[in-house]
VMD Tcl script that draws the C-alpha trace (Angstrom):
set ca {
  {-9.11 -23.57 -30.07}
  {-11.39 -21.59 -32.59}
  {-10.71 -18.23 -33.48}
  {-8.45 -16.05 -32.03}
  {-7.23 -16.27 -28.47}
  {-8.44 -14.23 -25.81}
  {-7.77 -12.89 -22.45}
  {-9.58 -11.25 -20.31}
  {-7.63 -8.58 -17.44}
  {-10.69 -7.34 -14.91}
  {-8.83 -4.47 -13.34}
  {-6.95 -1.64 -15.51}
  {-5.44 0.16 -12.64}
  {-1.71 0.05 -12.12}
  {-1.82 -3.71 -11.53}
  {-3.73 -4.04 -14.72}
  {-1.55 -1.85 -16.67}
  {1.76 -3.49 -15.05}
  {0.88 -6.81 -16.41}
  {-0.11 -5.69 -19.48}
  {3.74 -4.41 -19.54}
  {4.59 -7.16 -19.04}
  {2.90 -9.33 -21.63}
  {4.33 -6.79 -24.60}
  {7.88 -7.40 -22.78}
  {7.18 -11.06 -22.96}
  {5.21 -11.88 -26.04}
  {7.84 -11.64 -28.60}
  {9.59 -14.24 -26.94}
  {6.80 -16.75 -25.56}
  {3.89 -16.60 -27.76}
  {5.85 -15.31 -31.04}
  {3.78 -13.50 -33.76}
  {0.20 -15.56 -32.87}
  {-2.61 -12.78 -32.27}
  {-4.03 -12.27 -29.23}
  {-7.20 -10.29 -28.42}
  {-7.12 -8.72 -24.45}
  {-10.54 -7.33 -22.99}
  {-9.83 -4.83 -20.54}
  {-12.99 -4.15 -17.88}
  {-13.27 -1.60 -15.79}
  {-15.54 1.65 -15.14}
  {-12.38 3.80 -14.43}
  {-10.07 4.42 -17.51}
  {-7.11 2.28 -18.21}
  {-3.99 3.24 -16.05}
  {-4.96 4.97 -13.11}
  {-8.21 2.85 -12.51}
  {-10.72 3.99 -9.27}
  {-7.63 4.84 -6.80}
  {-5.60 6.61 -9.11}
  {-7.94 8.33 -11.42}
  {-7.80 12.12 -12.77}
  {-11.29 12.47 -11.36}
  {-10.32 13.75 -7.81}
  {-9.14 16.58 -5.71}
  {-6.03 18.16 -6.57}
  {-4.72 18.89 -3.12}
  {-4.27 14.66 -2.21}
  {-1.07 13.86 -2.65}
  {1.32 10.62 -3.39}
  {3.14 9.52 -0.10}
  {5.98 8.80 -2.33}
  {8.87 11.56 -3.83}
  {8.49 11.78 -7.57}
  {11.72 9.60 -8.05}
  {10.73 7.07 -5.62}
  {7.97 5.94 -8.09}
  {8.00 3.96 -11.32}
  {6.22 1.63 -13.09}
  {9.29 -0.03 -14.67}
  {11.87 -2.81 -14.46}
  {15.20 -2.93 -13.91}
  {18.14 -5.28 -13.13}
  {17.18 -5.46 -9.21}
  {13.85 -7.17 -10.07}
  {14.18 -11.05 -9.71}
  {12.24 -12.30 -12.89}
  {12.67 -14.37 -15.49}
  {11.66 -11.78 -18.35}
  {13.26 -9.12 -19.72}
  {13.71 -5.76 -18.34}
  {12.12 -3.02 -19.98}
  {13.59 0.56 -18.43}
  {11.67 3.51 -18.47}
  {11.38 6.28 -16.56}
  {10.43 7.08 -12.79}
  {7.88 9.61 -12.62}
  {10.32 13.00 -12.11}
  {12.07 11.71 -15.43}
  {9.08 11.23 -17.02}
  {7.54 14.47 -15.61}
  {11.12 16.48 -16.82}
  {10.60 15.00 -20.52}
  {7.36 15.99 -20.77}
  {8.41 19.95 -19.62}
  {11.25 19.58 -22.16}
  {9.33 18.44 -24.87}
  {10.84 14.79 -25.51}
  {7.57 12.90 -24.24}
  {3.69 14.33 -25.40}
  {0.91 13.42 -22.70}
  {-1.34 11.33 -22.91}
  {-4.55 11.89 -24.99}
  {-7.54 13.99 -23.02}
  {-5.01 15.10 -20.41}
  {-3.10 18.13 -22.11}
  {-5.89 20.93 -21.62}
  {-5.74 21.16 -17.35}
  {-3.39 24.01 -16.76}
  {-3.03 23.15 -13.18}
  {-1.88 20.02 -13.89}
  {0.87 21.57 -16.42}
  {1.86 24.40 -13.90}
  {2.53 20.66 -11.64}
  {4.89 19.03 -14.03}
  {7.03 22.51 -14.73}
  {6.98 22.76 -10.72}
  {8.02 19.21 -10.22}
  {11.42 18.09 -8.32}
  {12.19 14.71 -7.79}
  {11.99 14.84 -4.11}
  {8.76 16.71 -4.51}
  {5.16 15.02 -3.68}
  {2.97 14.49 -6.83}
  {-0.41 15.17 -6.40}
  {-2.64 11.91 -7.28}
  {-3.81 13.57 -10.33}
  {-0.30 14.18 -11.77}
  {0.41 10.23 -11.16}
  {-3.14 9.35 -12.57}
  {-1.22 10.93 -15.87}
  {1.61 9.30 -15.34}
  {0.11 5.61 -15.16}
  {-2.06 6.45 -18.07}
  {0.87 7.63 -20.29}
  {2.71 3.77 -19.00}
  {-0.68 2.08 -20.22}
  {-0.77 3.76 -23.45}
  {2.84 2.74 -24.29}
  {2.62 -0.08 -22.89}
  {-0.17 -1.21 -25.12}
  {1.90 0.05 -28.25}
  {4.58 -1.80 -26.79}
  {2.49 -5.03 -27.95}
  {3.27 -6.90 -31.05}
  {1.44 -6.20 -33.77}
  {-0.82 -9.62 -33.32}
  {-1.88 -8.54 -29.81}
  {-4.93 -5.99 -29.52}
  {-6.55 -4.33 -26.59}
  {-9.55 -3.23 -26.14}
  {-11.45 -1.45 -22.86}
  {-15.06 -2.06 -21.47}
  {-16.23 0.46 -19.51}
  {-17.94 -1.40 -16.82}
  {-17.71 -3.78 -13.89}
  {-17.32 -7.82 -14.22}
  {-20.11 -9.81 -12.24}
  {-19.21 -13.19 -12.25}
  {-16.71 -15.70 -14.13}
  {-17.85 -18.98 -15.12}
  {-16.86 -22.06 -16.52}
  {-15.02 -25.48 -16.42}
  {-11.58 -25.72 -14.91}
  {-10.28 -27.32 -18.34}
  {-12.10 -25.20 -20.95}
  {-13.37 -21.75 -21.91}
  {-14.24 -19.13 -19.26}
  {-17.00 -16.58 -19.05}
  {-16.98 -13.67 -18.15}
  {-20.22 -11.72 -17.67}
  {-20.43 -8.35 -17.34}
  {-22.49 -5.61 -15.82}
  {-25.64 -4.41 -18.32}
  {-24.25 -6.86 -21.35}
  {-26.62 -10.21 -22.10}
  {-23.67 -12.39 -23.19}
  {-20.71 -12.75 -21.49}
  {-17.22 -12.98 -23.08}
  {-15.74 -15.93 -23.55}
  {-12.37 -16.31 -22.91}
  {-9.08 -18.78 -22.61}
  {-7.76 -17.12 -19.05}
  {-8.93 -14.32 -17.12}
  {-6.88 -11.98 -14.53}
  {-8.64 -10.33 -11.65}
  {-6.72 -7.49 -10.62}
  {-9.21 -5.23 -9.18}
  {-7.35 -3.21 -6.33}
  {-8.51 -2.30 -2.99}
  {-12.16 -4.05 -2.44}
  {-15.12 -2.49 -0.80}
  {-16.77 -4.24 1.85}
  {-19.75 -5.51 3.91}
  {-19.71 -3.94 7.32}
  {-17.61 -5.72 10.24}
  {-20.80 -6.66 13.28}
  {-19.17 -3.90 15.42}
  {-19.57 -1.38 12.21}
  {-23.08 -2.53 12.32}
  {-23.33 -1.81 15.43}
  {-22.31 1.73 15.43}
  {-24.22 1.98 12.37}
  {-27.51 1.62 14.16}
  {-26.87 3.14 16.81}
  {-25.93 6.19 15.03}
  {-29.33 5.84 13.03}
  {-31.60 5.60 16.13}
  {-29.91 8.58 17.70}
  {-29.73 10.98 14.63}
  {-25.36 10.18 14.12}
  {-23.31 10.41 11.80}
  {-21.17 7.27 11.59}
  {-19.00 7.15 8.32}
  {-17.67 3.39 8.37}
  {-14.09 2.27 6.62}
  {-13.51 3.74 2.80}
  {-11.18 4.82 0.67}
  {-11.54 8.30 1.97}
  {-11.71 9.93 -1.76}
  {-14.98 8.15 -2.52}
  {-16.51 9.26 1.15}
  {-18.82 12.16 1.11}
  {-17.78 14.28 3.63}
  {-20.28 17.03 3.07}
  {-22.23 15.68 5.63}
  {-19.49 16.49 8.35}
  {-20.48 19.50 10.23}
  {-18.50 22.25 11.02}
  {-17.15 23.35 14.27}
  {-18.22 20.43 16.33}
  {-16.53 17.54 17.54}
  {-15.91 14.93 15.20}
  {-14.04 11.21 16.09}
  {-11.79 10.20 13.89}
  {-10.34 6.22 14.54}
  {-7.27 5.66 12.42}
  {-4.29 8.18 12.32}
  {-2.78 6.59 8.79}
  {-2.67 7.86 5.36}
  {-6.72 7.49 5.00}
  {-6.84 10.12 8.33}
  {-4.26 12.41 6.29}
  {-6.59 12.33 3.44}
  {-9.33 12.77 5.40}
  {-7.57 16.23 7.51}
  {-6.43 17.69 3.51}
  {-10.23 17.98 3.03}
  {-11.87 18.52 5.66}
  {-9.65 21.66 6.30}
  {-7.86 22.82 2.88}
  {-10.44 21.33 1.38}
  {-13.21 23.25 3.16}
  {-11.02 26.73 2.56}
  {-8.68 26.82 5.09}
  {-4.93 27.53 4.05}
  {-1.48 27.86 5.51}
  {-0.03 30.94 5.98}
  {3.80 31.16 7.53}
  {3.45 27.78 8.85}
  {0.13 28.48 10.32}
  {-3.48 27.42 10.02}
  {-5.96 30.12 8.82}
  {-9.53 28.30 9.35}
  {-12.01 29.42 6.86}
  {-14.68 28.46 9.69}
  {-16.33 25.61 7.96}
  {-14.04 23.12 9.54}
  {-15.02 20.57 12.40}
  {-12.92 19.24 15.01}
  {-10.98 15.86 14.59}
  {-10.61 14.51 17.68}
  {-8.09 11.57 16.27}
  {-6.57 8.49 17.90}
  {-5.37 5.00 17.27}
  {-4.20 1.80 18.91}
  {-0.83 3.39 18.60}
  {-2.02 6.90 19.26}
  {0.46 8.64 16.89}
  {0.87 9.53 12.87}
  {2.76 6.98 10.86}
  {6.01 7.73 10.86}
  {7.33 10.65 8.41}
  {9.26 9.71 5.07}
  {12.64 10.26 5.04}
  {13.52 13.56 3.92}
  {17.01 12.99 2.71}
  {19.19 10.56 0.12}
  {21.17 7.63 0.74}
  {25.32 7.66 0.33}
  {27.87 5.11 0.91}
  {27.68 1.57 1.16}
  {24.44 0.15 1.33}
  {23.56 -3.18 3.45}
  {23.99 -6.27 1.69}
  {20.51 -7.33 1.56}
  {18.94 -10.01 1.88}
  {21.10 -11.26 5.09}
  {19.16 -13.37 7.52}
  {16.03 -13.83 5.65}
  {16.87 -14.36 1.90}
  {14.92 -17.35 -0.42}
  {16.43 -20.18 1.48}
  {15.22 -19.20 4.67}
  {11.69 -18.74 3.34}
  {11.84 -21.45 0.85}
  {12.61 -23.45 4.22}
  {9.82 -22.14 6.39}
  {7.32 -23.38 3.23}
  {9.01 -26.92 3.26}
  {8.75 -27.17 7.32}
  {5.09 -29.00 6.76}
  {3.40 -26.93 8.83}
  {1.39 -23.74 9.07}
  {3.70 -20.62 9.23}
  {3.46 -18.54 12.88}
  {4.44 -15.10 11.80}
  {5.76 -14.21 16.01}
  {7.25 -17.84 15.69}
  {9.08 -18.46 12.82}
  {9.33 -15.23 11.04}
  {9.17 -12.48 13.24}
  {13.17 -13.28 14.99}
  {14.40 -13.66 11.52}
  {13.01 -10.07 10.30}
  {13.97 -8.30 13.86}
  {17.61 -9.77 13.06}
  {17.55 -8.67 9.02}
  {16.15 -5.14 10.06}
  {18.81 -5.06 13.19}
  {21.82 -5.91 10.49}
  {20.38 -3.39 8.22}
  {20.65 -0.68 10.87}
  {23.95 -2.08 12.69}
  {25.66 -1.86 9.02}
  {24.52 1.20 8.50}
  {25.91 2.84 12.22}
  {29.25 1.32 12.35}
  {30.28 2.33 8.22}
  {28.65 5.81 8.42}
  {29.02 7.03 12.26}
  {31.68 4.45 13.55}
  {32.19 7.22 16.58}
  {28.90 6.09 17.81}
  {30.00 2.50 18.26}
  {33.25 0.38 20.25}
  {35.13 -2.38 18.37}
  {34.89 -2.78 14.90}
  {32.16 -4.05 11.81}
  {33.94 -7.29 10.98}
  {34.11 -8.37 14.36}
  {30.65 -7.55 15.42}
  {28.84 -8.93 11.96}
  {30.94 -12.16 12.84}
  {29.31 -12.20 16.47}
  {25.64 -10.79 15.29}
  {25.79 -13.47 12.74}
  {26.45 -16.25 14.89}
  {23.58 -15.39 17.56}
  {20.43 -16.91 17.59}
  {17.68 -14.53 17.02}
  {15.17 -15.72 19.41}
  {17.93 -15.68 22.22}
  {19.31 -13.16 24.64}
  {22.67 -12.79 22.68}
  {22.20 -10.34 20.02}
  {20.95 -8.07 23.01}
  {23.58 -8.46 24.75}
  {26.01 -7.97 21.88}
  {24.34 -4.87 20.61}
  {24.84 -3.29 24.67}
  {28.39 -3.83 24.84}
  {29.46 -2.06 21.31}
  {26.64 0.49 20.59}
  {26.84 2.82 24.07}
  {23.67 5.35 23.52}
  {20.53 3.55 23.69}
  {19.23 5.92 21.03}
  {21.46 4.29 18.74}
  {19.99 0.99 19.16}
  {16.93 -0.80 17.10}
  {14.21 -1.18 19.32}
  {11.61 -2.59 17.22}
  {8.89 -3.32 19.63}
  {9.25 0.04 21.57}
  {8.62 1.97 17.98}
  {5.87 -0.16 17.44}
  {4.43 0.98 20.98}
  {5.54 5.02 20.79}
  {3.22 5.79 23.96}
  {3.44 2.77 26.16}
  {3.57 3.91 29.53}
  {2.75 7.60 28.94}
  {-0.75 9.45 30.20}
  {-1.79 12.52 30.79}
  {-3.93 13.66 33.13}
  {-6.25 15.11 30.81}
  {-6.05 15.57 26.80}
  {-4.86 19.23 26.99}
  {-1.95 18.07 28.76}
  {-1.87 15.19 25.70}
  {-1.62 18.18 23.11}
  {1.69 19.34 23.83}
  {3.46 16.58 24.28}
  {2.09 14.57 20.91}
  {3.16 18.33 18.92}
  {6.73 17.39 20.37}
  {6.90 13.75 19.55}
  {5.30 14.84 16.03}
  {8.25 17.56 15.93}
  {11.01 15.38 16.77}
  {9.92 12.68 14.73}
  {10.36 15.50 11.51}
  {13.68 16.75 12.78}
  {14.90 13.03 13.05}
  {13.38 11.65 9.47}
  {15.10 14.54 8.14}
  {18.93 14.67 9.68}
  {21.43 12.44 7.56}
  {22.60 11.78 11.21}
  {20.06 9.12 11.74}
  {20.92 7.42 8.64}
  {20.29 3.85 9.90}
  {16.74 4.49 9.87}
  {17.08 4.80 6.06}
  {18.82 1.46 6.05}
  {15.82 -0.20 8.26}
  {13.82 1.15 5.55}
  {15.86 -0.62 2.93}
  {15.56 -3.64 4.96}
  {11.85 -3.42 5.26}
  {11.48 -3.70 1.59}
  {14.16 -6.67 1.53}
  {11.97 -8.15 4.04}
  {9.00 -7.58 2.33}
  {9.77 -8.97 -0.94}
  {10.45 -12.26 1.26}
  {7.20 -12.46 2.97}
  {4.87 -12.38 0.33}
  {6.28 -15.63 -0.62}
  {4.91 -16.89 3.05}
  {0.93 -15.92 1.94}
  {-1.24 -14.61 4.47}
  {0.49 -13.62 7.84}
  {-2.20 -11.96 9.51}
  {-2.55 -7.81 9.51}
  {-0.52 -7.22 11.81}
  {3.02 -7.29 9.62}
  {1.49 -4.96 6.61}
  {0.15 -2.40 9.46}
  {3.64 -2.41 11.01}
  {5.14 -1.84 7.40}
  {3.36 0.88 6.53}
  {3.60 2.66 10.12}
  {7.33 2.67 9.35}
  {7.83 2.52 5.49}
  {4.85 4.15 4.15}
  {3.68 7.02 6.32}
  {2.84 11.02 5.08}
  {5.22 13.41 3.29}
  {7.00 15.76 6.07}
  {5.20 18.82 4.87}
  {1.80 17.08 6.09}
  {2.90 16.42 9.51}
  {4.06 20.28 9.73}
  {0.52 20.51 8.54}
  {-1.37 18.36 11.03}
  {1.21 20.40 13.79}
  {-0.56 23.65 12.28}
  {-3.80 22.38 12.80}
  {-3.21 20.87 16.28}
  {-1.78 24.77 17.34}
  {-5.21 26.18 15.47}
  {-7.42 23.50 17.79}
  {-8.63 22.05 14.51}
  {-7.05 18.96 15.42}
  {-7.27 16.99 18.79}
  {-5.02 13.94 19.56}
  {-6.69 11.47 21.56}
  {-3.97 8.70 22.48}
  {-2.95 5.28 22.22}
  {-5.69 1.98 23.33}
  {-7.79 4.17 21.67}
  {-11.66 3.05 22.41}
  {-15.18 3.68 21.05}
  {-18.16 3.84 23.08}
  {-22.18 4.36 22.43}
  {-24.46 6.51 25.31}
  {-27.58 5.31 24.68}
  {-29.18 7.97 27.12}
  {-27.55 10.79 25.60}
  {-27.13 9.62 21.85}
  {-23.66 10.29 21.66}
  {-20.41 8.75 20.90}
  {-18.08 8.58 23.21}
  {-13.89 7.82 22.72}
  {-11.30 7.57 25.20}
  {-7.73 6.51 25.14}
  {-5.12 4.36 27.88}
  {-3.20 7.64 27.24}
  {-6.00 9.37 28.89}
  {-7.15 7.61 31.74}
  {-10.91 8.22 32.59}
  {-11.57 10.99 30.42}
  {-13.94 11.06 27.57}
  {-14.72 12.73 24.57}
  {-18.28 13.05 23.12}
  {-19.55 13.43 19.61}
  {-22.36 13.31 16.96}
  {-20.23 12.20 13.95}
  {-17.88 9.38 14.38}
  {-15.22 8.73 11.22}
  {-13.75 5.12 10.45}
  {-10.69 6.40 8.53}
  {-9.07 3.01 7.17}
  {-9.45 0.83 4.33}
  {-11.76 -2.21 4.38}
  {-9.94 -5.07 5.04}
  {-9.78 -7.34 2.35}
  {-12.06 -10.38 2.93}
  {-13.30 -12.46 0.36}
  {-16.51 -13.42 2.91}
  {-17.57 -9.74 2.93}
  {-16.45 -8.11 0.29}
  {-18.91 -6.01 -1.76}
  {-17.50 -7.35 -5.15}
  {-20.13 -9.52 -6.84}
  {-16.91 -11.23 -9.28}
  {-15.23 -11.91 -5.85}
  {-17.98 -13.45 -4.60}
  {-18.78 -15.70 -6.98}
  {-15.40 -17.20 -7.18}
  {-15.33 -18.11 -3.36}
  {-18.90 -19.74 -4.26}
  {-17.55 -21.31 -7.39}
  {-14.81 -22.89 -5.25}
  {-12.14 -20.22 -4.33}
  {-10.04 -20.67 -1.04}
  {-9.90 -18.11 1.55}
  {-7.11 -17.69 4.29}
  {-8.28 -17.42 8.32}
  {-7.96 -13.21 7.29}
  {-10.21 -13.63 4.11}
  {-7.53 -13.25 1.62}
  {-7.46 -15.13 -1.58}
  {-4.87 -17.63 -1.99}
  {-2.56 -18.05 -5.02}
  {0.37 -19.93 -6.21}
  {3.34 -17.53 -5.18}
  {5.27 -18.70 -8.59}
  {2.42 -18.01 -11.22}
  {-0.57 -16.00 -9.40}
  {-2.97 -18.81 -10.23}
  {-6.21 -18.92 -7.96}
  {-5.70 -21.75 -5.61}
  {-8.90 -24.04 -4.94}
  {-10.08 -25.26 -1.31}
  {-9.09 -28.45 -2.61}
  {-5.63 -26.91 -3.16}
  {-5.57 -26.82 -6.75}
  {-4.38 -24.25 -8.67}
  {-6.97 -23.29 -11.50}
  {-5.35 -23.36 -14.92}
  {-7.22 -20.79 -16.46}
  {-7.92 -17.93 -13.51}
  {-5.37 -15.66 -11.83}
  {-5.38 -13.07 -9.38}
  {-2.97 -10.05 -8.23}
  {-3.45 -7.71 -5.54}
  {-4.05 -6.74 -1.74}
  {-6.44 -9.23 -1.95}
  {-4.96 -11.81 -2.40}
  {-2.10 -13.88 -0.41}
  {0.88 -12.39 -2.37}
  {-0.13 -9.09 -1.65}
  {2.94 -6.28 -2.68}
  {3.87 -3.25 -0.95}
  {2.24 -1.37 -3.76}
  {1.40 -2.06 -7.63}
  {4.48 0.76 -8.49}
  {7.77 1.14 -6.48}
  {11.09 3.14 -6.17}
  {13.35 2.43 -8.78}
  {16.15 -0.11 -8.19}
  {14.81 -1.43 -4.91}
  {13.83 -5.15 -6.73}
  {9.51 -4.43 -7.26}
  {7.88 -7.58 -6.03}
  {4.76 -6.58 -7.55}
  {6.67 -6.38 -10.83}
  {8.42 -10.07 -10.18}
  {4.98 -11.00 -9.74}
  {3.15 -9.58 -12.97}
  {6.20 -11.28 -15.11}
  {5.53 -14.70 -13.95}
  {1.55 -13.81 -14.36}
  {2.35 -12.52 -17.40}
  {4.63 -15.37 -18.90}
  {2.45 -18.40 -17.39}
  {-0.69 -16.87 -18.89}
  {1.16 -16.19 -22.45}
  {2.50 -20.36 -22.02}
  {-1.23 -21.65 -21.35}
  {-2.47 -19.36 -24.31}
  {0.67 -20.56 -26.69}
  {0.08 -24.38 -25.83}
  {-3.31 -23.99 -26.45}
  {-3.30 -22.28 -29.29}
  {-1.20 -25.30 -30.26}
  {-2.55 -28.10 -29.42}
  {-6.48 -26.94 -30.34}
  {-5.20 -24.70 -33.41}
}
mol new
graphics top color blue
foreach p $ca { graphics top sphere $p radius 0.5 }
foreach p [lrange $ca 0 end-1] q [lrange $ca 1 end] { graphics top cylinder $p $q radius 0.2 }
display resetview
C-alpha cells in the first residue's frame, strides 16, 4: 500500500457519524497508532445530514422523548467493541443549560433554539432542529475522539459512482470533481433514498398533468413544496403515518394557524386533508408514561438460536411461516409477564404456572389461545395482534360525517389508553417489539409488511399531535376517510376521486392529491446515481429492492453471493435495515451492534493491508 490509508464514508448523517464513533472507540485497539485519512461526502453537514439538518422548520418535531434518544453505547448493546457512554439527548441538552458542555460551532447564535434547550424535559419532544445540534455536537466529538493518526475531512457534495477491482483500490468519483478519490474501502451510508416513480405514481402523474392536478408523489415531506397546495379546498392525503403528521404541522401551523385552549384557530390559508389509509387510522400514540417493576426477560421465544436456526434451515425465510408465530408468541410473553406481575387481579392462577404452560405450546397451534381464555377473563386484557393491526375491520358508516365522530373517539381513547400506567403491558409489547426487532434484521429482507407494522405500533406521533389532529378534525380542517382506502381518476371531470371500505359507495373529489410516505427503498428505482451504479457494477438486490449485506460485517453482497472485501453498506436500504440510526438508551441499539462490526472489519482490512503492502 503507498501512502497513507484511506477510507472513504458517503453519508455523514447519523449513520455516518455513528460509525465514525465507532472507529475512534475501536482504533486504539485494532489498527494501533497507523494514520488513517477518512473522506467524508455529503452536501448536508456532518451529523445531522439531509433528514436531520438545522436547515428546516422549527415546528417538526422528533417522535421520540428527549431521553429516549442517544447516539451512544452501553452494556445492553451486543458488540464486540468497547462501550463508549455518553449522554442521551435531555442529558446532553441539561449540560449544555448548565454550562458543562459548549455547542457546537455555527449553532450558538439561534435564540430559539437556546430558549429549546432551557425549556427541555426529558419526556419532552425535541424539535428536529434541536436534535440536528445534538448529532452535530456527537460528530464533532466523535471525530476528536480519533487518535491522533486518524484525520477527517468533509466534501461538500454528492458521490456518483464507485469503481474498481474487488481486490484493489476503489474510486470514488464525485459530483463536479475530475478525479475521483482513491481509496482502500468505502461505506455507503446515505439514509433514506429518493426514488423513480412506482407505474401507478406515473399514472396519477399524468393524469394530473392533462387535467390541470396537483399530484405530489412519495417524499420526505420536509423537502416537498407545499406552496403549491391551495387553500380551502379539498385536498387527498394517502398515508396517515409520521410523513401525514409532518405534512398536517405545515400545512396548518405552518400556514398560521395556532392552538388556542385545545382548539384550532385557522388563519384561513389552510386546505382540507381529506386523509385515509389501508388501516384508516393514525399510528398508534407513544406511550406517555415510564416503566417500573420487573421488566420481561427478553429475548424469550425468538432469541439468536432461533434465528441463527431459521438461516441454517436451507431455505428461503417466509416471514407468515416461520417467523411471524415465533414474534406473536415473544410479543404475547412480553405482555402476559407484564399483566400477571403488575395487575395480577386481572388474571386467575398464577405466573409460574402459566409461563410453564405458554412455554410449552406451539405457536402456530390452537393452545396458547386457549390458555390465554381460561386465565386472563376480560378480552381487553388479551394481545390481539391481528385485530390491532386491522383497527376498523368490520366498521362503516353510512356516510363520512358519520365516520368523523367515531374516528375522534377511537383517536381519544387511543390517548387516554397510551397514557394510563393501567395498560402497562402495552409498554412491555413495546419492549418486545424492539427485542424482536433486533432479531429480524439478522433474517434480511422480510418484505414491508413487518417494518410498517413496527412503526404503526412502536414508532407513531407524540400525544400532543394526536390532540392536535383531534383539534383540527373538530375545526373541519381535517377529514378522515377510512380504512381500504382507494384512489380513483375521472377522466370526464378531471378530478380525483378517494373512497374507503369504511365508507361504502361514497366518494370524495379533489384537484390536489398528496402521497404522504417515504419512497420505498429499491435499488431498481432509486434516484441515487452511486446506488445505481453498484447494482450495474454487480450489486444484489432482494425481491423488495433492498441491498443485501453480510449481517456480521455490513459488506455488500454480490449476485454471485460474494461479499465484496472492500465496499460496505448501512441503512434502510439495505437488508439489515435498524429501527433507526439513534435509539433509547439501554434498550441494546442494533444499529449501533451494526456500525461496531462495520467499524472493526473495515479498521482489520485497512490494518492487514497496511501490513502486508506497507
Amino acid at each position: 500500500m503507498s501512502g497513507t490509508p484511506t477510507l472513504v464514508v458517503i453519508g455523514a448523517g447519523p449513520r455516518g457519524t455513528g460509525l465514525i464513533e465507532r472507529i475512534a472507540a475501536n482504533a486504539p485497539t485494532l489498527y494501533g497508532d497507523r494514520p488513517l485519512t477518512i473522506h467524508l461526502v455529503d452536501p448536508y453537514p456532518p451529523g445531522g445530514g439531509r433528514i436531520w439538518r438545522h436547515d428546516q422548520s422549527p415546528l417538526l418535531w422528533m417522535n421520540s422523548m428527549a431521553e429516549d434518544v442517544t447516539m451512544f453505547t452501553d452494556d445492553t448493546v451486543r458488540q464486540e467493541g468497547p462501550t463508549r457512554p455518553g449522554p442521551a439527548l435531555h442529558t446532553w441538552a441539561a449540560d449544555i443549560r448548565d454550562g458543562r458542555l459548549d455547542l457546537p460551532d455555527g449553532t450558538g447564535a439561534d435564540p430559539g433554539l437556546l430558549d429549546e434547550i432551557k425549556a427541555l424535559e426529558g419526556t419532552g419532544f425535541p424539535s428536529r432542529r434541536l436534535q440536528s445540534v445534538y448529532l452535530r455536537w456527537v460528530y464533532e466529538q466523535s471525530v476528536a475522539a480519533l487518535p491522533e493518526g486518524i484525520t477527517v475531512h468533509w466534501h461538500r457534495g454528492s458521490a456518483l459512482r464507485v469503481s474498481g477491482p474487488r481486490e484493489g483500490r476503489q474510486r470514488v468519483w464525485l459530483a463536479g470533481r475530475g478525479s475521483p478519490l482513491l481509496t482502500d474501502a468505502v461505506v455507503v451510508t446515505i439514509g433514506h433514498l429518493e426514488a423513480e416513480p412506482e407505474p401507478e405514481q406515473v399514472r396519477l402523474a399524468d393524469f394530473a398533468d392533462r387535467h390541470g392536478l396537483l399530484h405530489l408523489p412519495p417524499d420526505f415531506t420536509a423537502d416537498t413544496d407545499l406552496t403549491a397546495v391551495p387553500a380551502g379546498e379539498p385536498v387527498v392525503v394517502r398515508g396517515f403515518g409520521l410523513a401525514f403528521v409532518d405534512l398536517m404541522v405545515l400545512l396548518t401551523e405552518g400556514r398560521g394557524g395556532r392552538y388556542e385552549d385545545g382548539e384550532y384557530v385557522p388563519s384561513g390559508r389552510e386546505p382540507v386533508l381529506h386523509v385515509g389509509s389501508r388501516r384508516g387510522v393514525p399510528y398508534h400514540s407513544k406511550i406517555g408514561y415510564t416503566w417500573d417493576g420487573e421488566r420481561p426477560p427478553l429475548p424469550r421465544f425468538l432469541g439468536p438460536e432461533r434465528t441463527e436456526a431459521l438461516l441454517a434451515a436451507g431455505r428461503p425465510v417466509d416471514f407468515r411461516r416461520d417467523v411471524w408465530p415465533h414474534v406473536d408468541k415473544e410479543l404475547g410473553y412480553a405482555h402476559y409477564h407484564r399483566l400477571f406481575t403488575a395487575h395480577p387481579e386481572r388474571t386467575t392462577g398464577d405466573w409460574a404456572g402459566f409461563e410453564a404452560k405458554y412455554t410449552a405450546a406451539d405457536p402456530t397451534g390452537s393452545e396458547l389461545a386457549a390458555l390465554v381464555a381460561a386465565t386472563v377473563p376480560d378480552p381487553a386484557d388479551r394481545l390481539d395482534l391481528e385485530a390491532l393491526d386491522h383497527p376498523l375491520d368490520g366498521v362503516r358508516h353510512p356516510s363520512f360525517d358519520a365516520l368523523q365522530e367515531g374516528l375522534r373517539g377511537y383517536i381519544t381513547a387511543d390517548l387516554e389508553r397510551r397514557h394510563d400506567p393501567g395498560h402497562s403491558p402495552d409498554l412491555a409489547v413495546f419492549l418486545g417489539l424492539l427485542s424482536v426487532y433486533g432479531q429480524l434484521i439478522r433474517l434480511g429482507d422480510l418484505g414491508g409488511w413487518w417494518h410498517g407494522f413496527f412503526s404503526y405500533l412502536a414508532s407513531g406521533p407524540p400525544g400532543p399531535r394526536l390532540h392536535q389532529l383531534l383539534a383540527l378534525s373538530r375545526a373541519g380542517v381535517v377529514r378522515f376517510l377510512g380504512a381500504g382506502m382507494t384512489v380513483e381518476t375521472d377522466e370526464r371531470r378531471g378530478l380525483f376521486l378517494a373512497g374507503s371500505a369504511t365508507v361504502p359507495g361514497q366518494r370524495i373529489a379533489a384537484r390536489t392529491l398528496v402521497e404522504a410516505r417515504l419512497p420505498d427503498p429499491t435499488l431498481e428505482r432509486t434516484r441515487s446515481p452511486l446506488l445505481q451504479e453498484l447494482y450495474e457494477d454487480g450489486a444484489a438486490t432482494t425481491a423488495t429492492g433492498l441491498l443485501p449485506v453480510a449481517p456480521d460485517s455490513g459488506r455488500i453482497l454480490g449476485r454471485d453471493g460474494r461479499p465484496h472485501p472492500r465496499r460496505f453498506a448501512l441503512g434502510p436500504f439495505t437488508t439489515a435495515r435498524a429501527g433507526g440510526a439513534f435509539t433509547r438508551p439501554r434498550t441494546g441499539g442494533p444499529a449501533f451492534r451494526q456500525n461496531d462490526a462495520t467499524a472493526r472489519t473495515a479498521l482489520t482490512l485497512l490494518r492487514d493491508l497496511a501490513c502486508t503492502e506497507g
